[in-house]
Each structure stands twice: as C-alpha cells, then as structure tokens.
C-alpha positions, 0 to 999 in steps of 0.5 A: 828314264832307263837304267843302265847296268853297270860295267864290269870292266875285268872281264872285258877284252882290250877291244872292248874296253876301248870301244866302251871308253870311246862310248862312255862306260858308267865310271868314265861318265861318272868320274868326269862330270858333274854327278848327281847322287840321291839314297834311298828307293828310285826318284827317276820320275820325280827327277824327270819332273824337275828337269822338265820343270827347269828346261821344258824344252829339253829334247831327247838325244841319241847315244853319242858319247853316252851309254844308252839314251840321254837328255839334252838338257842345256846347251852344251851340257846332257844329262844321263842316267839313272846309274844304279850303284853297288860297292864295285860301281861306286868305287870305279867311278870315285864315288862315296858309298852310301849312295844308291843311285847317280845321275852325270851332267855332261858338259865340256870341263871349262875351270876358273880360278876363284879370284880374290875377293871377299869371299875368296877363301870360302870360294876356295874350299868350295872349289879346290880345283877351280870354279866351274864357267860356261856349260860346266856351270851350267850343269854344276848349278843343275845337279846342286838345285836337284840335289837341294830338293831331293836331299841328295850330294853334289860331286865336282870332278878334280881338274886334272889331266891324267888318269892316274892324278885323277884316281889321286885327287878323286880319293880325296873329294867327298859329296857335297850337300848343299845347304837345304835352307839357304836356298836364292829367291828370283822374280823376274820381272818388267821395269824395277819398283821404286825402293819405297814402293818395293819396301812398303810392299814386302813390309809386311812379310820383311820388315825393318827393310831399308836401303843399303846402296844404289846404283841407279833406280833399277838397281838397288839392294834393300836388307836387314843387315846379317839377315838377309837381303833383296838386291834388285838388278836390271836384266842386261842383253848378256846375262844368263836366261834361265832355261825355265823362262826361255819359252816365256821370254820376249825382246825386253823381257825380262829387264829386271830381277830381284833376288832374295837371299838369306846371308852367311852371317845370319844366326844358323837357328834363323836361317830356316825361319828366314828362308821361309819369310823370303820365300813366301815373300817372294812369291807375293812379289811376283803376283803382284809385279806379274813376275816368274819366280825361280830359285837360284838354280832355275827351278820354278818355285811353288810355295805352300800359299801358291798351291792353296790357290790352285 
C-alpha cells in the first residue's frame, strides 16, 4: 500500500484547496467515512492480508474521488489508505490523538433509525446518529472486523449535513474498540443437521446444549441460557453473501448457516473462556459438515487446531 502524506491545508491557494476538496484530501476522506485506526509500527501488509482474505476478488482502482491509488474492496465501498497521522492531521480530520495510522472505507452515507426493539437503547449508544445500511454497513463491518484483529478503533461519521455541524458532533465522537472476545462463529454450509444430531456433535466441546425455539427443521436455535447460543438459519436468495465465499458460491450454496455467538448477559470473567469453546467448536463443525467458517464480520477464520493440521 502507499502512504499518503498528509495535506496541509494553510498554505494552500483557493484554487487548490478546491481541486483538492473535489479529489479528496485526507481529512475530508477521514472525516466522512468510516476509519479504521491502528498505534503502533506499520500494519500495511498484515492489512493487505486480511483484506484479501475477506474479498479475494477485490481489484485495484484508479484515483477517483480519492487521493492516491485505492481498493475496491466491495460493491459500493473503497478502501484507501495507509494515512499517517501527526497531531495537526488528526485534529483536521476529527480524529482522537494517540493513534499513528488511518485507513477510510468509502462508501455512499445511507443511515437507519435503530428501531425499537429489545436491544434499542444499547443499539442507540452504539449509534447516536443512526445504524449504517447498505454499503455503509458494509464498510462499518469491514473496519470493526480489522480493528477486532488488529487491536485497533473504529470511528463512524456523524450524519449530519453541514460543515460546520459536523465539526460540532465530531468533537464529540470517540473510537470505538470493539470487544476483542465477543467475536460471531459462522459456518456455512449444505442442508441444516437435525437439532439432536448438531447437539450430540458439539457435546462434546458445548455441553448442556438444548433446544431454545424452532421454526422449522432448518431453523432452530440450541443455547446454554446466558452463556451462549448456536442459532441455525437457512440461507434465503436475498441475504448478504459474504465476500470471502463468493468465489466458492454456487446456485443452492449455501442454504444454511450457524452462527455461534456468546451473549451480552454472559459473566464478563467467562466471555474469554466461551469465546474460545465457540470458536474451536465452530471449526469441528465445519470439518465435519464440509462448511466454510467466518467470523461475523466475513474474515476467514483459523484456529490454533486448523493450523496443527497444516
């Protein structure tokens, strides 16, 4: 990846200033998408792997409406960066200091209002300004799952209109870290196993499972309750194919997904304990069933076991 300098915008000309704003100079990016932000020495090739690793398809764009080369990593959504950051670069794109590196997911601001429902007030504080839909989301979930292996914060641009609001509500975001051990478990898969047989399965790494609610055969959810749950679900025409399998993808495959996740009510001085027994559970599943296995966010995940085998 190239690093891009960083903008110093007093010493410009008007003439400049607005070639550079219709190009995109680093703080506009920055301050108008999702960012990615990581401390530390340089994790420019580790992040090229995992972005790989999430869309191996992903091709290299031209300039557009960013400065310098980017990615086109999803549809509707491009990635840019290394941006180094100092004090002065920080501070004109919004950004928290203590952070030495920045990466924007550029995609087209598309905002939801968090509905009311169980978990509406904690939604709400996750997103004052709105849940992110379509690509946005798509490259909110891209940055959370980098930011979730590489120790790094998340930032989510206000929704607002003006320059001048913005500036406002940007003075009062902070990064978010998100949780490091309350990671989701998907394998993807062919026809759903029968609860008993998927139980009797994962007894051995998951016991004391049982059924809490189904739907039908294929859709069913087995848990330990406030531990953790495995919730099985068909795969419907419609649903969002994560960019990791879309070159393994056929017609009818996938049609089903299970998806193991520790719960917010869980003792916090269990969540690392369960978070490993999902995930190791996860991928015994997916070896036997044949299954792909991602985390929540689409990153291929390898475990301690699947790297033994190799």
């Amino acid at each position: 990846m190239t690093t891009w300098p960083w903008s110093r915008h007093g010493s410009a000309t008007r003439a400049s200033r607005a070639s550079r704003t219709s190009s995109g100079d680093p703080a506009s990016v920055l301050r108008a998408n999702p960012v990615l932000l990581l401390a530390g020495p340089p994790a420019d090739v580790m992040v090229d792997r995992l972005l790989r690793g999430w869309n191996p398809s992903a091709e290299s764009g031209g300039p557009g409406k960013s400065p310098g080369k980017s990615l086109r990593i999803a549809e509707g959504v491009r990635w840019v960066g290394p941006f180094r950051l100092d004090a002065v670069g920080a501070a004109d794109a919004g950004l928290p200091l203590g952070w030495s590196t920045a990466y924007a997911a550029q995609a087209v601001r598309s905002r939801l209002r968090v509905p009311d429902w169980l978990a509406a007030a904690e939604m709400r504080e996750r997103f004052p300004h709105g849940m992110p839909v379509g690509a946005e989301a798509v490259a909110w979930s891209l940055v959370t799952g980098l930011a979730r292996r590489l120790d790094g914060a998340t930032r989510l641009p206000a929704d607002v209109r003006s320059r001048r609001a913005a500036a406002r509500a940007t003075k009062n975001l902070v990064a978010q870290r998100p949780e490091l051990r309350q990671n989701t478990y998907c394998v993807y898969g062919n026809k759903a196993l029968p609860w008993p047989v998927l139980r009797s399965l994962l007894a051995l790494g998951l016991p004391e499972l049982d059924l809490n609610g189904a739907l039908a055969e294929d859709d069913y959810c087995l848990d330990r309750p406030d531990s953790f749950e495995v919730r099985v679900e068909p795969f419907r025409d419609g649903d969002f194919l994560p960019y990791a399998l879309r070159p393994h993808a056929v017609s009818g495959w996938p049609c089903t997904v299970y998806r193991f996740r520790c719960l917010p009510q869980a003792a916090k001085t269990d969540v690392a304990r369960i978070d490993v027994q999902l995930r190791a559970a996860a991928y015994e599943l997916a070896d036997v069933v044949g299954g792909v296995l991602l985390d929540g966010e689409g990153f291929p995940v390898i475990t301690e076991l699947a790297r033994q085998r190799r």
